[in-house]
N, C-alpha and C positions, 0 to 999 in steps of 0.2 A: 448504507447503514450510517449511522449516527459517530460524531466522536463518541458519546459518551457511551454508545453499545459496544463501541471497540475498547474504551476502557473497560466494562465491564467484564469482558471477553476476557482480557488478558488477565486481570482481574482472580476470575473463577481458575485461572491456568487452561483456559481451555488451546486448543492444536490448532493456530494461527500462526500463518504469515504475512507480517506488513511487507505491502512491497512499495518501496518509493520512486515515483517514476518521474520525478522532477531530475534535473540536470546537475550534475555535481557540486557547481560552487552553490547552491542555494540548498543542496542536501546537508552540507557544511556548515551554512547560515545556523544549522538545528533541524534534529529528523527525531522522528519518536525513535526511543531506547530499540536497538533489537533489528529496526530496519533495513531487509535488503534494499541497495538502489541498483536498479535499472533501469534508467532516461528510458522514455517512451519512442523514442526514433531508434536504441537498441532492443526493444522488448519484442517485436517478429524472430530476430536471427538469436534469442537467447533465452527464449522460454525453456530450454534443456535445464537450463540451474535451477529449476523452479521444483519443487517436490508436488506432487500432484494427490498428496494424501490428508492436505492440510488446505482447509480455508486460507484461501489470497485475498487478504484484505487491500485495493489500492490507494495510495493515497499521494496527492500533490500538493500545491498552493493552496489551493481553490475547487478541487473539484472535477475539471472539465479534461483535464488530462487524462486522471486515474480514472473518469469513466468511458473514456475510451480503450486504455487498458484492460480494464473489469470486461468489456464488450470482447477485447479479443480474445482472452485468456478462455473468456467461455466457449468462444466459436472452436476453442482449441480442446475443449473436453475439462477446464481446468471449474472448477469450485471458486467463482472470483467476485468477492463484495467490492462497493466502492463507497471508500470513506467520505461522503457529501461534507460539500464543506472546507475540506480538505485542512491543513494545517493552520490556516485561519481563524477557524475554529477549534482547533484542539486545545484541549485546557489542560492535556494532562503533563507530564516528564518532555523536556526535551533536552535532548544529548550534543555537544559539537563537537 
């Protein structure tokens, strides 16, 4: 999905979760408002924190992370878009 779908998303108020799957200090650099992080080398042994009732939106740098995330969260039952793109692209709020 697009930034600008997952702005709209949030937007309408609609039952999403961003999940950031980059590495701490660069979560820090600036993550959208709201964002859980879980680095993608923790996301096998901690998808438990994750609510499974809500759209996981992933999102990284660039893209290629968070669609490997979105890949596994699905293998795992979970409902997971990935933010194309990734923060590169995002035009909207970001928080440090």
């Amino acid at each position: 999905m697009t930034p600008s779908e997952v702005l709209e998303l949030l937007a309408q108020g609609e039952k999403i979760v961003i999940l950031d799957v980059r590495m701490q200090h660069e979560y820090r650099q600036g993550h959208i408002k709201g964002a859980q992080l879980i680095p993608l080398s923790e996301l096998p042994k901690r998808t438990h924190e994750l609510r499974n009732n809500a759209t996981i939106v992933t999102v990284c740098h660039t893209g290629r992370r968070s669609a490997q995330a979105a890949r596994l969260l699905r293998a795992q039952g979970f409902v997971a878009r990935n933010m194309v793109g990734g923060m590169t692209k995002w035009t909207g709020r970001v928080v440090k």
